[in-house]
Kinemage of the C-alpha trace (Angstrom):
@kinemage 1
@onewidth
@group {chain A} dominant
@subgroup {mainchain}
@vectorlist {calphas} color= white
{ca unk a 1} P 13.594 1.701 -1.523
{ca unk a 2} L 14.581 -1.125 0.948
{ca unk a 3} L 15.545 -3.926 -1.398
{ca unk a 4} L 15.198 -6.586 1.911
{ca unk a 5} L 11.495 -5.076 2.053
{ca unk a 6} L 10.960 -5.633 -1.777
{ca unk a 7} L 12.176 -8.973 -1.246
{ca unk a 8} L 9.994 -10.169 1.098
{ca unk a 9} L 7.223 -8.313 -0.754
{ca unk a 10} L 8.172 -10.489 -3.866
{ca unk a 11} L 8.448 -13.589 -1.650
{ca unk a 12} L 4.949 -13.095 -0.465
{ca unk a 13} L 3.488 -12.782 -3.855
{ca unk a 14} L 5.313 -15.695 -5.404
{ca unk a 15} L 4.277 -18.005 -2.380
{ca unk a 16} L 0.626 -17.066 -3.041
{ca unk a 17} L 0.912 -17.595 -6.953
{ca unk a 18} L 0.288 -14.331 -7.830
{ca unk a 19} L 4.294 -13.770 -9.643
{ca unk a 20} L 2.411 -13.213 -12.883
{ca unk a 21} L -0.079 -10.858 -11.878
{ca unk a 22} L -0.160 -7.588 -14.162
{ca unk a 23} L -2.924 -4.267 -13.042
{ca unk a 24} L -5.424 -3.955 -15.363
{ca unk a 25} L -6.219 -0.322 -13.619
{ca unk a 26} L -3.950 2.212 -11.738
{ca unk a 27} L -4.550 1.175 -8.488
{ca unk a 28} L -6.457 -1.503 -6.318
{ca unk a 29} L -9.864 -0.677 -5.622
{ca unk a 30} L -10.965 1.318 -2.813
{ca unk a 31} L -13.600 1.177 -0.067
{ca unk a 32} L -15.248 4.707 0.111
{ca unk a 33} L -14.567 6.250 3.309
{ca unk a 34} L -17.732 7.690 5.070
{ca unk a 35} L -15.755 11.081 6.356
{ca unk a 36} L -12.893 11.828 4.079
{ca unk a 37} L -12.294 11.934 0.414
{ca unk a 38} L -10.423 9.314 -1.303
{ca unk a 39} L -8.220 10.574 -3.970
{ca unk a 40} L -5.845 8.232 -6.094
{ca unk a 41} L -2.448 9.425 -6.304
{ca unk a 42} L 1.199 8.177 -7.740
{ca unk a 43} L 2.850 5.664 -5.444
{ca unk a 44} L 6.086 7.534 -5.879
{ca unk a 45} L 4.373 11.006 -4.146
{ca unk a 46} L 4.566 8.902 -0.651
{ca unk a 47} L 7.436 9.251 1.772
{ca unk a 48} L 7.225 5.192 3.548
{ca unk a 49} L 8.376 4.582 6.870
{ca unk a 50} L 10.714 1.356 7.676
{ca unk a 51} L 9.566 -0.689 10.728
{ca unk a 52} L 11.592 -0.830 13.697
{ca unk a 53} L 14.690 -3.279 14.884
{ca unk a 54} L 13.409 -6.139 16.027
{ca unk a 55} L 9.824 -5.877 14.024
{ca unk a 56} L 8.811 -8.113 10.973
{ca unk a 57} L 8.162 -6.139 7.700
{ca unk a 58} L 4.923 -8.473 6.750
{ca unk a 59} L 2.408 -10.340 8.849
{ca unk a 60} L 1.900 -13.357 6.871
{ca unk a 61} L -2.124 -13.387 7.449
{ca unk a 62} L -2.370 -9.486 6.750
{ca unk a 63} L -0.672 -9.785 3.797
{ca unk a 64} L -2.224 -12.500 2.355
{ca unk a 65} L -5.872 -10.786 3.080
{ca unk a 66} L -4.591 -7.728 0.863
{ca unk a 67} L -3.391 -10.238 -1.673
{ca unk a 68} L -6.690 -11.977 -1.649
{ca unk a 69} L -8.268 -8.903 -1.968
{ca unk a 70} L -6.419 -7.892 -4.885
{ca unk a 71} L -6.529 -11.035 -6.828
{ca unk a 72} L -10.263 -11.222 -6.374
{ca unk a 73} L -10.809 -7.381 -7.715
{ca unk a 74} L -12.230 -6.471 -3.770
{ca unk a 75} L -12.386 -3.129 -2.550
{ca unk a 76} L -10.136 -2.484 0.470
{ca unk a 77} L -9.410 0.130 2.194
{ca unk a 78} L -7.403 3.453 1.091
{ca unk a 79} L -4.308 4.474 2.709
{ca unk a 80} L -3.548 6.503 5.407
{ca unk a 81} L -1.241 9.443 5.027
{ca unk a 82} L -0.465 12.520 6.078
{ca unk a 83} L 0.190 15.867 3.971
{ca unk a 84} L 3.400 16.681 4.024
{ca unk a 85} L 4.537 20.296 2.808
{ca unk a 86} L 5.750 19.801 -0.793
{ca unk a 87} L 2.925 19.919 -2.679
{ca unk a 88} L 1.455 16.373 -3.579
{ca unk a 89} L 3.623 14.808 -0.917
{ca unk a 90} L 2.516 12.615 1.315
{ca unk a 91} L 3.845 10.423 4.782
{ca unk a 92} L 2.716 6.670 4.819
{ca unk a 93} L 0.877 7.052 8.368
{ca unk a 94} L -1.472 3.461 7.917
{ca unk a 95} L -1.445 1.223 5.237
{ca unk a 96} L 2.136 -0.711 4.976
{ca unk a 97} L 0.920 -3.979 3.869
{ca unk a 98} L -1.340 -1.938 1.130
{ca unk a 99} L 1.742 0.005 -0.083
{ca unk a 100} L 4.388 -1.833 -0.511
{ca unk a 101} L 2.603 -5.371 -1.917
{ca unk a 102} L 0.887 -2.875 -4.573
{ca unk a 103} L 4.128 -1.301 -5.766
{ca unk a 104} L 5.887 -4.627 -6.022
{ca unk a 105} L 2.781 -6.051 -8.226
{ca unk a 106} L 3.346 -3.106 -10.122
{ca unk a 107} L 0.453 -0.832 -9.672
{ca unk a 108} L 1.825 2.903 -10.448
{ca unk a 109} L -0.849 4.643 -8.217
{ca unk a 110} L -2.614 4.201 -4.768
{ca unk a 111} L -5.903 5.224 -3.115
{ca unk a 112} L -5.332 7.470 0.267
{ca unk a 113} L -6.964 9.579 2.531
{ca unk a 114} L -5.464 12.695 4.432
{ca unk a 115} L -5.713 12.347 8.144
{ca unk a 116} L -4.213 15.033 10.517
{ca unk a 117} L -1.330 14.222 12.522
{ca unk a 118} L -1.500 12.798 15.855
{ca unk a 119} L 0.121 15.749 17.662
């Protein structure tokens, strides 16, 4: 993992109180999606992508709406991945906010959904 990322992950989480925070369930909670299955799987079966030179890791107000969200035991959305070809693999496609403030408040598993690639 990108221990600059984690950092700034911590940072966030500390800055909205939440430092102390412990999951009382495997993951957050999920909005259903209307046309694919959500599935809850272990944070550690999905590759992440790093953002670009030049490009912030965290938008303060998205990440403090996931944070809110969290703290408050609201559903948000799954993640967006694709299937990679290991079995139970997966490619962080939508959803970078989601994963990494979830893994750094220690949650050991994540809700996704499968989408096909773009091309």
């Amino acid at each position: 993992m990108n221990s600059t990322l984690d950092a700034e992950a911590a940072e966030l989480i500390a800055r909205f109180g939440m430092s102390s925070f412990t999951p009382v369930a495997k993951s957050y909670v999920a909005l259903p999606s209307p046309s694919q299955e959500t599935v809850v799987v272990p944070m550690n079966h999905i590759e992440v992508f790093e953002r670009g030179p030049g490009v912030a890791n965290f938008n303060l107000k998205r990440a403090l709406a996931v944070l809110v969200g969290i703290r408050n035991g609201s559903a948000l959305p799954p993640i967006e991945v694709h299937k990679l070809e290991q079995q139970d693999r997966y490619k962080l496609y939508d959803g970078f906010h989601r994963y990494h403030l979830s893994r750094i408040l220690g949650f050991c598993c994540i809700p996704i959904v499968v989408v096909s690639p773009p091309y």
